[in-house]
ROTI-386402 format. One record per residue (C-alpha): residue number from 1; z, y, x. Coordinates in Angstrom, 3 decimals, always signed. Example, Ala and Ser with C-alpha at 12.3 -4.5 7.8 and 13.67 -1.06 7.14 Angstrom:
! residues 2
<1, <+7.800, -4.500, +12.300>>,
<2, <+7.140, -1.060, +13.670>>,
//
This chain:
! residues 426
<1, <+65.447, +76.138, +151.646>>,
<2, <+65.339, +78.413, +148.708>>,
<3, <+63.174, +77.055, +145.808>>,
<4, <+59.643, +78.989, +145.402>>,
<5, <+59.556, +81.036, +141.841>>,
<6, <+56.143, +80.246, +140.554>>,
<7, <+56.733, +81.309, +137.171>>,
<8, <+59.852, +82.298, +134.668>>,
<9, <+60.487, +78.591, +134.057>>,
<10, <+62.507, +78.063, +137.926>>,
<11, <+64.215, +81.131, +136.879>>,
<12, <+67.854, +78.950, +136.537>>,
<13, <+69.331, +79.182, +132.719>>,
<14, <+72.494, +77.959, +132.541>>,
<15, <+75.251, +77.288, +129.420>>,
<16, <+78.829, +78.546, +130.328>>,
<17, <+81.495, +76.840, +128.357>>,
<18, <+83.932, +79.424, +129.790>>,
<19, <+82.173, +82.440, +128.602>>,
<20, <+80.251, +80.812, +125.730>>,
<21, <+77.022, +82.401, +127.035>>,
<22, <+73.968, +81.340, +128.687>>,
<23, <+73.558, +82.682, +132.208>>,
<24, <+70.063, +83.612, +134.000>>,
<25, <+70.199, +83.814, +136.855>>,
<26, <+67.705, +86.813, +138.570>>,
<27, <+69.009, +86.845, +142.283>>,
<28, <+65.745, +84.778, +143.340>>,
<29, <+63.912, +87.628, +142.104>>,
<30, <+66.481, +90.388, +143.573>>,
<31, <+68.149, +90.680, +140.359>>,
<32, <+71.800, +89.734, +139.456>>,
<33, <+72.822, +87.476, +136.775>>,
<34, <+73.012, +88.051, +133.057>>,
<35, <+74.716, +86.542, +129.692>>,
<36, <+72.732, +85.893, +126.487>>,
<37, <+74.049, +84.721, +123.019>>,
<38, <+70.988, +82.168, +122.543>>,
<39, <+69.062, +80.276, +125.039>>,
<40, <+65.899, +81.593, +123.535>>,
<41, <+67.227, +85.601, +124.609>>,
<42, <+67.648, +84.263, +128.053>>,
<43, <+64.550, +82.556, +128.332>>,
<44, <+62.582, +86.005, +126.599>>,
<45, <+63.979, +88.416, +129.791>>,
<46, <+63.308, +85.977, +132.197>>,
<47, <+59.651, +85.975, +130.969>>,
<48, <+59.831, +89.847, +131.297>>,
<49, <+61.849, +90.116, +134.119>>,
<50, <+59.354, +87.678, +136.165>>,
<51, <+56.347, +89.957, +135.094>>,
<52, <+57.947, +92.911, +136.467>>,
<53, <+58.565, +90.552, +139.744>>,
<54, <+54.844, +89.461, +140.033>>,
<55, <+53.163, +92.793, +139.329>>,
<56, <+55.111, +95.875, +139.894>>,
<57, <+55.843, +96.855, +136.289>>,
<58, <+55.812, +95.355, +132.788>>,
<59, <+52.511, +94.336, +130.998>>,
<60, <+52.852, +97.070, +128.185>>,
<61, <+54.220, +101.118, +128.350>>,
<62, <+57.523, +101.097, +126.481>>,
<63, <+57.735, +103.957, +123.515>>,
<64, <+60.840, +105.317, +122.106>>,
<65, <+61.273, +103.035, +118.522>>,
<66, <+61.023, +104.279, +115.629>>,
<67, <+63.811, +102.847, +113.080>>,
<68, <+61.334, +100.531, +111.783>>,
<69, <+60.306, +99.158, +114.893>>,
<70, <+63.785, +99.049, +115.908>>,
<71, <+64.708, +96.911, +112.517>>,
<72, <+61.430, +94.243, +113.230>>,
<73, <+62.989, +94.011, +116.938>>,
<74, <+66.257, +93.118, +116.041>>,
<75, <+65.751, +91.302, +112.813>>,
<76, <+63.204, +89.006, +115.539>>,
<77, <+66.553, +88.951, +118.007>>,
<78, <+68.209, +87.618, +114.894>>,
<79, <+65.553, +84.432, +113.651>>,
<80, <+66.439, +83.606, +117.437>>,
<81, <+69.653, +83.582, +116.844>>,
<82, <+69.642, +81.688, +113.334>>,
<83, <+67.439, +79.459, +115.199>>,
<84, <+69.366, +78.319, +118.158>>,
<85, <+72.008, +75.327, +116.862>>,
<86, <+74.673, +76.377, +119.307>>,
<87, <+75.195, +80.473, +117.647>>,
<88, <+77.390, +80.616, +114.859>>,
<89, <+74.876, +82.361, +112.569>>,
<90, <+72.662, +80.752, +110.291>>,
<91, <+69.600, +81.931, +108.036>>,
<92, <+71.999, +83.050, +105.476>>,
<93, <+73.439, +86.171, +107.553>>,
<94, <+69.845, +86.831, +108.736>>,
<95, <+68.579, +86.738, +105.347>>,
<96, <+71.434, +89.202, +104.260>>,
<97, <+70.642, +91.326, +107.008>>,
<98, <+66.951, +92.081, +106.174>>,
<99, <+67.875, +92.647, +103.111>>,
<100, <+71.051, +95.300, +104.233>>,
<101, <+68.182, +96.773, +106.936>>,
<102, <+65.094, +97.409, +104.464>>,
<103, <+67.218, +99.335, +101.911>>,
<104, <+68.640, +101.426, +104.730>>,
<105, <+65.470, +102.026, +105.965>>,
<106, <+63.634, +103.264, +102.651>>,
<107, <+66.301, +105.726, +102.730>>,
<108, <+64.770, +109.447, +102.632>>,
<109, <+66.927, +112.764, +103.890>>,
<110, <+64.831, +115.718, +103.509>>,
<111, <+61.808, +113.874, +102.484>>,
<112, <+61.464, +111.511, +105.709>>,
<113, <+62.066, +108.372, +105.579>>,
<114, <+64.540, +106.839, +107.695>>,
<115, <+62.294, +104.333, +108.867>>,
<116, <+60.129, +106.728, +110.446>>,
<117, <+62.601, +108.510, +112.786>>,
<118, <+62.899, +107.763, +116.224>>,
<119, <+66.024, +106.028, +117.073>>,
<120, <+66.967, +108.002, +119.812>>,
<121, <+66.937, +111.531, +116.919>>,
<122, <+69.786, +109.444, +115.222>>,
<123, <+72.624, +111.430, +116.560>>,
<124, <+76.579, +111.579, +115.607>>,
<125, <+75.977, +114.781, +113.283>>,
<126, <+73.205, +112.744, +111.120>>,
<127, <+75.273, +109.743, +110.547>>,
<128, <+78.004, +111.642, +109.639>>,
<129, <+76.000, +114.465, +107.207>>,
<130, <+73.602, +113.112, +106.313>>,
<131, <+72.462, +109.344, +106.376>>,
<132, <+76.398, +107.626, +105.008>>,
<133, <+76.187, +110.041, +102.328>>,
<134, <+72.731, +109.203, +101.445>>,
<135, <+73.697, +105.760, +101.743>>,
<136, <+76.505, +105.864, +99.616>>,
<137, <+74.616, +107.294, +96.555>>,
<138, <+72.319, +105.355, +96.656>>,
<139, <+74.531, +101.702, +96.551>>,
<140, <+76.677, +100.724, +93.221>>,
<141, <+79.761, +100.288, +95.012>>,
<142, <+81.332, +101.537, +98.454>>,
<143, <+81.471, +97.908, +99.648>>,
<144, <+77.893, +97.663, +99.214>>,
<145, <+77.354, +100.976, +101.442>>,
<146, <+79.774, +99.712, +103.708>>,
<147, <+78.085, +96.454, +103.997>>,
<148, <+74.898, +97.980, +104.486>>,
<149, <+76.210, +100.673, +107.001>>,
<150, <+77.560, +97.852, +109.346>>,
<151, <+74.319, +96.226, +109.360>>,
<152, <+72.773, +99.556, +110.480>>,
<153, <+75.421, +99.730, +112.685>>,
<154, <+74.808, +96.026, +114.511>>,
<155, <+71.102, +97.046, +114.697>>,
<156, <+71.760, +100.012, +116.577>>,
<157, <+73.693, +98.341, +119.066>>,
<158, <+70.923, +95.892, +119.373>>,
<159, <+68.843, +99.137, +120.566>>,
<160, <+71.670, +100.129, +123.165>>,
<161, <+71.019, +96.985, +124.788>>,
<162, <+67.486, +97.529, +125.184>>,
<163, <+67.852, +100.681, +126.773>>,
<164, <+66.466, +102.679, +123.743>>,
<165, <+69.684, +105.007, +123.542>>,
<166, <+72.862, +105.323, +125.563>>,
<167, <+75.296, +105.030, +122.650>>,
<168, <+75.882, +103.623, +119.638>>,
<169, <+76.216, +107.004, +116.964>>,
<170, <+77.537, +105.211, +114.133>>,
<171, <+80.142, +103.876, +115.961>>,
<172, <+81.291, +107.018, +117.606>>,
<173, <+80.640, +108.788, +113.628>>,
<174, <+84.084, +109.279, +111.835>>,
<175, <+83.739, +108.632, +108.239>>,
<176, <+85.596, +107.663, +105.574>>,
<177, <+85.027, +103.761, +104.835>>,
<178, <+86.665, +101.491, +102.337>>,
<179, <+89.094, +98.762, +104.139>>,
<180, <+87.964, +95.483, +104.128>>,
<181, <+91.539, +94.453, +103.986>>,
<182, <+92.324, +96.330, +100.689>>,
<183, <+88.970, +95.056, +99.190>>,
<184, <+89.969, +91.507, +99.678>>,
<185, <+93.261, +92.057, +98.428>>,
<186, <+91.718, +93.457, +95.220>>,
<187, <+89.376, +90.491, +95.063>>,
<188, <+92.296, +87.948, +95.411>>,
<189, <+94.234, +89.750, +92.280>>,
<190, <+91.668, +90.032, +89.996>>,
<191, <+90.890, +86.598, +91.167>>,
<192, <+94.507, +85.154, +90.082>>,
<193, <+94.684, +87.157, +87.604>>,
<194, <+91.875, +84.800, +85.452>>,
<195, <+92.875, +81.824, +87.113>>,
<196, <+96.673, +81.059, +85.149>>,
<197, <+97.463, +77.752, +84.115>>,
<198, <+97.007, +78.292, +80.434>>,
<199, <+93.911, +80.161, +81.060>>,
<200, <+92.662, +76.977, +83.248>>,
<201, <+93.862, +74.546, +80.757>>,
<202, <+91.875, +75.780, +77.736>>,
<203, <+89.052, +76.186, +80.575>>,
<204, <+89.138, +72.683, +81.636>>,
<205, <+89.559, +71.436, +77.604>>,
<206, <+86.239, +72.451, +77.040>>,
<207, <+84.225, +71.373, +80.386>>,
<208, <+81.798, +68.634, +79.187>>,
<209, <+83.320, +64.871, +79.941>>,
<210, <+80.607, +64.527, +82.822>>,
<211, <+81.623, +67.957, +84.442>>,
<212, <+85.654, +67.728, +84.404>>,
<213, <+85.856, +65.859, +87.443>>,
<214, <+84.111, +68.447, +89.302>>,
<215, <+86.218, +71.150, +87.978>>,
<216, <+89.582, +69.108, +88.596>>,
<217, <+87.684, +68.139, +92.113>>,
<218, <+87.485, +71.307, +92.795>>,
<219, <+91.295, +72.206, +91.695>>,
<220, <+93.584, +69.892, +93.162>>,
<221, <+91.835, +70.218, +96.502>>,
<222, <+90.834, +73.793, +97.304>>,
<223, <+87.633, +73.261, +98.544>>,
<224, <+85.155, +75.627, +98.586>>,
<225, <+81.896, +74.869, +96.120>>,
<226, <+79.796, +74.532, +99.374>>,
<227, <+82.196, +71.869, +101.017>>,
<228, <+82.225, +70.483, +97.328>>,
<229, <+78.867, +69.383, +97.378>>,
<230, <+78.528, +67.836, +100.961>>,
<231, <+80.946, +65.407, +100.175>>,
<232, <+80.087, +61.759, +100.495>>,
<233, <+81.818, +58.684, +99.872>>,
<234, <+83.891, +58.246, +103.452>>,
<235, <+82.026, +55.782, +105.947>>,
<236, <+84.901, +54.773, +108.936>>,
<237, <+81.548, +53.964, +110.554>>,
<238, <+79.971, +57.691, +110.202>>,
<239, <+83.257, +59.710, +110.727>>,
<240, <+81.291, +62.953, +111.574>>,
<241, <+79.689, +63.214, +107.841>>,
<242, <+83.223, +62.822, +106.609>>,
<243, <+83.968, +62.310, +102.549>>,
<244, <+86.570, +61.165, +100.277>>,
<245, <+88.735, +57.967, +101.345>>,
<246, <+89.683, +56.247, +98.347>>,
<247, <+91.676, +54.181, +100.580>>,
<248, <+93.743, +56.910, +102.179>>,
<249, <+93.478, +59.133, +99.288>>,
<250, <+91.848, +62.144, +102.049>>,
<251, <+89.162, +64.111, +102.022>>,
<252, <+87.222, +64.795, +105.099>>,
<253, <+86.029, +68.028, +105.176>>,
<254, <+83.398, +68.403, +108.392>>,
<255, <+80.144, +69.393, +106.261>>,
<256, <+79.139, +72.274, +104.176>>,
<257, <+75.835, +73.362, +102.269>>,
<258, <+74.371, +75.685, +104.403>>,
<259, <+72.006, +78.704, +103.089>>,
<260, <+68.791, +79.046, +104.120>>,
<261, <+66.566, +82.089, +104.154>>,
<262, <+65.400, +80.546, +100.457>>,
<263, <+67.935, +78.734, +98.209>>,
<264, <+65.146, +75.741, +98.769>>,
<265, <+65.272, +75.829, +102.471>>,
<266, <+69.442, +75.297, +102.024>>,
<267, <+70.765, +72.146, +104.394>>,
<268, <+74.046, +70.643, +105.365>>,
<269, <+75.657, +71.417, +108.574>>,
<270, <+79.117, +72.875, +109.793>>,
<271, <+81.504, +74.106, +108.085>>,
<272, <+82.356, +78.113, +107.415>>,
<273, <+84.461, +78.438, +110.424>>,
<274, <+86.164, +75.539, +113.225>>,
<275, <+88.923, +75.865, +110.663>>,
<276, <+87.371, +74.641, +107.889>>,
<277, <+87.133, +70.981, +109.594>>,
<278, <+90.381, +69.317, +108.019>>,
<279, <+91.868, +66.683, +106.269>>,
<280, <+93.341, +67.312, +102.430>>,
<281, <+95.687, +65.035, +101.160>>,
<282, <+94.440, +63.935, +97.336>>,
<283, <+96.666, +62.544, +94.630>>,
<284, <+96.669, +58.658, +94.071>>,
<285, <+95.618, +59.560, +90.385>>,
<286, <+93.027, +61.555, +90.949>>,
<287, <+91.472, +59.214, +93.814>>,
<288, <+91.604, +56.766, +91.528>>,
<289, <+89.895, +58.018, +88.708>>,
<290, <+87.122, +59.657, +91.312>>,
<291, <+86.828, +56.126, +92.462>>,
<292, <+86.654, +54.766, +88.772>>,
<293, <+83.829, +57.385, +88.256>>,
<294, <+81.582, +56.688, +91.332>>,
<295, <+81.888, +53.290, +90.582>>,
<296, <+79.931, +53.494, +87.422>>,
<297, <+77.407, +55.455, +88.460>>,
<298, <+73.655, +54.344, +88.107>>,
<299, <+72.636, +52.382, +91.088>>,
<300, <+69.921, +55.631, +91.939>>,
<301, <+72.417, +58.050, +91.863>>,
<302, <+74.440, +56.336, +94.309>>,
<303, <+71.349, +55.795, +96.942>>,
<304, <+72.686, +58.924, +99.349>>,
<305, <+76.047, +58.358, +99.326>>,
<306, <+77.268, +61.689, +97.429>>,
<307, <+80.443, +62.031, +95.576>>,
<308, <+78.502, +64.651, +92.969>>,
<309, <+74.873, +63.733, +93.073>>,
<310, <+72.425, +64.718, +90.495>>,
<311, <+70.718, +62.150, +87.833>>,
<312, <+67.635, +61.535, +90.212>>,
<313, <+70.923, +60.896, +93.647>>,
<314, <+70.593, +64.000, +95.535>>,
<315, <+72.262, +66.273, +96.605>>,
<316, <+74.381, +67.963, +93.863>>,
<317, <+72.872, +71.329, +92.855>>,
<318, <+75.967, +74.335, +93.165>>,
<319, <+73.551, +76.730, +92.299>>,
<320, <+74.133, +76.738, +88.370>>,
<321, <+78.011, +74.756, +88.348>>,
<322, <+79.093, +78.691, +87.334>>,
<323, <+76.701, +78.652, +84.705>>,
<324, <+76.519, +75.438, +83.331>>,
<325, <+80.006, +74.275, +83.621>>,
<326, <+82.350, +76.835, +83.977>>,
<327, <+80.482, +79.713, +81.367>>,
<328, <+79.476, +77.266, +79.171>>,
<329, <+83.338, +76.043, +78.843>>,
<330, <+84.690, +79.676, +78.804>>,
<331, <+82.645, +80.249, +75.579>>,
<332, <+83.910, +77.579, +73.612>>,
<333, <+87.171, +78.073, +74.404>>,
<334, <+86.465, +81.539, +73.047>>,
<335, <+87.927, +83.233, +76.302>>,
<336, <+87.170, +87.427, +76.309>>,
<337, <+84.970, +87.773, +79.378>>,
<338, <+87.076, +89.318, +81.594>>,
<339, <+88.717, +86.112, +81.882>>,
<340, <+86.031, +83.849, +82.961>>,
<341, <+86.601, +82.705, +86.660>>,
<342, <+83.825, +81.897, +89.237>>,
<343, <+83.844, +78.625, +90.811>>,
<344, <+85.353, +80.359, +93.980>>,
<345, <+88.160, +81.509, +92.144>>,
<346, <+89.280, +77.853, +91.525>>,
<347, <+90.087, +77.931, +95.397>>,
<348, <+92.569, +81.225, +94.098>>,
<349, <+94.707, +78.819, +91.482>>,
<350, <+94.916, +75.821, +94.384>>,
<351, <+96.429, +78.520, +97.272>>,
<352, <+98.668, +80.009, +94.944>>,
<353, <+100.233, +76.548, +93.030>>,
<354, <+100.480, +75.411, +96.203>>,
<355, <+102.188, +78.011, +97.411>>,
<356, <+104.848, +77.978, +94.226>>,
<357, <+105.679, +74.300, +94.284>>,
<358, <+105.500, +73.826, +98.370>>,
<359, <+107.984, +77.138, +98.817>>,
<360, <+105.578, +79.585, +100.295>>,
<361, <+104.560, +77.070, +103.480>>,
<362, <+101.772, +79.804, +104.372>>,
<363, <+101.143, +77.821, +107.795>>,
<364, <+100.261, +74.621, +105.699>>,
<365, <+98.306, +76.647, +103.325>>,
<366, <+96.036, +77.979, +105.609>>,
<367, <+95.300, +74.637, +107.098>>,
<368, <+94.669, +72.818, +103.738>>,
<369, <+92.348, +76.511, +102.807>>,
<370, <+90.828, +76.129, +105.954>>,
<371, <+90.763, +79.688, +106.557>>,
<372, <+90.073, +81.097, +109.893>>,
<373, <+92.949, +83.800, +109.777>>,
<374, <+96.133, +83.851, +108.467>>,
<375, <+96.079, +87.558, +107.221>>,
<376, <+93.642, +85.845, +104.686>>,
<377, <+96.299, +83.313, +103.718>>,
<378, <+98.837, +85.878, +103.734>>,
<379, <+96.735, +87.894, +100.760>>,
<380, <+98.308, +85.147, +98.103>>,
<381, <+101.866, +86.474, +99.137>>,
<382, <+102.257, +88.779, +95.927>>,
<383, <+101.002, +86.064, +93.393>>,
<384, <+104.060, +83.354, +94.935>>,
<385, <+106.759, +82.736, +92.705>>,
<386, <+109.733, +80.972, +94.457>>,
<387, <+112.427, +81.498, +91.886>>,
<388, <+115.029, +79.665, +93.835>>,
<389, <+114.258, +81.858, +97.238>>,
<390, <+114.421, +84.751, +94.750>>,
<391, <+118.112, +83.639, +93.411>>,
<392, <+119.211, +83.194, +96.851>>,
<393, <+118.392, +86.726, +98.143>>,
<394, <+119.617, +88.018, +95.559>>,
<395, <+122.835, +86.761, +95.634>>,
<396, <+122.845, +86.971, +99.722>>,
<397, <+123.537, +91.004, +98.788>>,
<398, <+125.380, +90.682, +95.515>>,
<399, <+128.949, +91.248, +95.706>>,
<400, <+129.360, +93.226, +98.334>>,
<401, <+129.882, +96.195, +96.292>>,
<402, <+131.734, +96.710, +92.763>>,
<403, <+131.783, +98.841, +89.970>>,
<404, <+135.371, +100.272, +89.792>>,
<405, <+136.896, +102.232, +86.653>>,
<406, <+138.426, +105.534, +88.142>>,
<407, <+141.067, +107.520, +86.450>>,
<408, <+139.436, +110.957, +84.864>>,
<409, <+138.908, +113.956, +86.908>>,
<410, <+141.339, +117.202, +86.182>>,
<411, <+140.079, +120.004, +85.861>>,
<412, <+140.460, +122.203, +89.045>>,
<413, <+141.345, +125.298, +89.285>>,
<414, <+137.876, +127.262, +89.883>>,
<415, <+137.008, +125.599, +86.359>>,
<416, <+135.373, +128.382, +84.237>>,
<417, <+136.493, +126.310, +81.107>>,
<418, <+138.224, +128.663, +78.362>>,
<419, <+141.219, +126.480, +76.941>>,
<420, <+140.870, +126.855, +72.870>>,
<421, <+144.246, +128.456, +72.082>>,
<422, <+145.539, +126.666, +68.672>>,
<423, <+147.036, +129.037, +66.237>>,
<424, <+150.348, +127.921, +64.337>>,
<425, <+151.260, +128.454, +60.741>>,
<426, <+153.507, +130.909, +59.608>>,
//
């Protein structure tokens, strides 16, 4: 016998590992069934959807959004999402969003703002006249615009979903955008570029004693300044948290610093991507002298288990390494600015001396980078030097054609060439 629907809680929500989606199910209430991202999405339409049931029609009169509106409903839909443990987005992106949303709503053309139009007055022709070229002049770069512009853009599919327009305008718009794809590979060359051995040498000659660790840490592994941090001392008894084994000379990589929507509500949890869980071999030396170095640490500092931990045994604070470490170094080693990396840039010299001594085993790299994609791997491919692969193609065309030291050409006959007539003596 069916089951009775009493209220929106026998309304069946269900996780599907297949799809990756929770599914509510409506047929009890002549509806069909429907994916969500989050749990908490599901559970909000089945609410709705069971008012509609029980009375005839919703509780409130739905009115066309404004852009405003339409930002506070989505950037709600979001905090959901950042919410629910199971959604690959955390407080960071949310955070980044509002901030992407409120400039692109304080936008004015022709003295409105843009968070006072209706959504559904948004049309192709505006996008493309009128609100990326506003955008544009009013960001410092054209990744910023285009940053901003897909944020717009994810908001306004948010209101295609609800019904509050048919289409998504900024996705039908053609403009001109920047390529992520080129910016990145501008990133990674400017990137290198302050990130040569010499350069790094004189960097690391003048890190303070305490600090060099962190900077060789950092280095010989690739890591990435928020995997840095969540590193522990490996526990065979608390795999998940991972750490370094002194034992195996590994690091563990399965944690990462996490952002919150304030740099004081930041936590550990998962890594970047699934790729970034991994294993990175370490050498004997430097697992040795990282062992040497934990050893000696204060009893206090050693309380949480951290590889890094500040003088009081927290968690190590990334926030001001850049700073502290790295700038500070840079200017007594007298470096002109335009040479002074960023922490992340240490990943940059790891890939590409990899890379050199290992001969360009991109497939390896990515693992050990723990990137997600291998066209990210593949944007080191200009800075590898393989001298010995070079010498070898090289000489795999070399020979097959020769120089060869031909007779001169007589004139011919068509030659317009006046022979000088030489005049004897008498």
């Amino acid at each position: 016998m069916p089951k009775k629907i009493k209220s929106h809680k026998d309304l069946s929500i269900r996780w599907r590992k297949e799809t990756c989606s929770y599914t509510l199910d409506l047929q009890p209430i002549g509806g069909i069934r429907q994916s969500f991202a989050s749990k908490a999405e599901a559970t909000s339409e089945a609410k709705r959807m069971f008012e509609i049931f029980e009375t005839g029609k919703p509780a409130t009169e739905t009115k066309p959004w404004t852009v405003e509106k339409a930002v506070a409903e989505y950037l709600k839909h979001a905090k959901n999402r950042a919410e629910d443990p199971d959604a690959r987005y955390g407080l960071k992106q949310l955070t980044t969003q509002r901030i992407h949303l409120t400039k692109c709503s304080a936008l004015a053309v022709d003295g409105l703002a843009i968070a006072k139009r209706n959504v559904a007055d948004l049309d192709v022709d505006f996008i493309e006249q009128d609100f990326w070229p506003t955008l544009k002049r009013n960001c410092k770069s054209s990744v910023t615009a285009l940053n901003r512009f897909t944020a717009f853009r994810q908001m306004m599919f948010y209101c295609v979903k609800k019904k509050q327009i048919p289409s998504n305008p900024c996705s039908k718009a053609e403009i001109e955008t920047p390529k992520r794809q080129e910016i990145w590979e501008r990133q990674v060359d400017r990137g290198v570029a302050k990130v040569s051995p010499e350069n790094l040498q004189r960097i690391l000659d003048h890190v303070a004693p305490e600090h060099q660790l962190k900077v060789l840490f950092a280095l010989e592994t690739g890591l990435r300044i928020s995997e840095q941090v969540a590193i522990k001392i490996f526990d065979p008894k608390r795999v998940a948290e991972g750490g370094i084994d002194f034992k195996k000379n590994t690091v563990h990589v399965t944690r990462a610093l996490k952002m919150g929507e304030t740099y004081s509500g930041s936590y550990i949890g998962e890594p970047k991507s699934k790729s970034g869980r991994r294993v990175v071999p370490v050498d004997p030396h430097l697992s040795q002298m990282l062992k040497e170095y934990y050893m000696a640490l204060p009893v206090k500092m050693k309380t949480e288990g951290w590889l890094f931990p500040t003088t009081h045994g927290t968690r190590g604070d990334s926030s001001n390494w850049r700073e502290r470490i790295l700038y500070k170094a840079c200017r007594k080693a007298g470096l002109e600015r335009e040479l002074w990396p960023t922490w992340h840039m240490l990943r940059h010299a790891y890939a590409t001396t990899y890379l050199h001594k290992r001969g360009g085993n991109f497939d390896r790299a990515k693992e050990l980078m723990g990137h997600s994609s291998y066209q990210t791997t593949l944007l080191y491919r200009h800075h590898v030097v393989d001298e010995e692969r070079d010498r070898a193609d090289a000489g795999a065309v070399h020979g097959t054609w020769e120089v060869r030291e031909l007779p001169p050409e007589a004139p011919n006959d068509n030659s317009t060439v006046v022979p000088l007539k030489v005049k004897k003596a008498s």
